[in-house]
N, C-alpha and C positions, 0 to 999 in steps of 0.2 A: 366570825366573819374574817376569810383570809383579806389582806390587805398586804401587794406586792408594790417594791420600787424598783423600778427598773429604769436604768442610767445606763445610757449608751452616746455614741457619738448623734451627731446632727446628719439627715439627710436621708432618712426613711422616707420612702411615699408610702402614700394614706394608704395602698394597700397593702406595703408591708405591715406595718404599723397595726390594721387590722385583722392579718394572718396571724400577729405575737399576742394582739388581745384574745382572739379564738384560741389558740394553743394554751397559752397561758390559764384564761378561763376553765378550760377543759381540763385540765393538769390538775387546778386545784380541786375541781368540781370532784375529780374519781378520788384524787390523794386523802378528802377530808370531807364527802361526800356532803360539799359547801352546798346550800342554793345561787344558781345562776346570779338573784338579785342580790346577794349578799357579797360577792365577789370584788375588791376593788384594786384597779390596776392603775399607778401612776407611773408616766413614762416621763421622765428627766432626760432630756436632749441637751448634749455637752458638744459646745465646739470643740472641734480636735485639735484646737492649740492648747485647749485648756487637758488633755489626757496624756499620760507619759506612760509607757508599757516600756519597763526594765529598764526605767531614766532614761528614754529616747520619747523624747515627741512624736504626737501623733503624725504631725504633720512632715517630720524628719522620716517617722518610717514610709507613706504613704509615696513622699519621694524616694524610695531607696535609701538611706542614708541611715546609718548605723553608730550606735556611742562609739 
């Protein structure tokens, strides 16, 4: 049974959120020819003060603002 985490920032709506489970779903379904039921996808929603890309803040880059 595949079993994905997926860790992103905060602020998806419910139908992004559900376009990444269908993708996602489907992805593993052809890659490892899972069952649909078998499938399981945890999505980890991170504030973006809490994420640092190349030791700048989420939230430094979001403003512009660079190390």
């Amino acid at each position: 049974m595949p079993i994905m985490r997926i860790t992103m920032p905060q602020g998806a709506t419910p139908e992004q959120k559900s376009a990444l489970f269908d993708g996602l779903t489907e992805a593993a379904h052809t890659a490892f020819a899972a069952d649909y039921e078998k499938i399981r996808i945890m999505l980890v929603e991170v504030p973006a003060g809490n994420i640092s890309i190349g030791g700048v803040s989420a939230f430094a880059i979001d403003d512009g603002r660079s190390k």
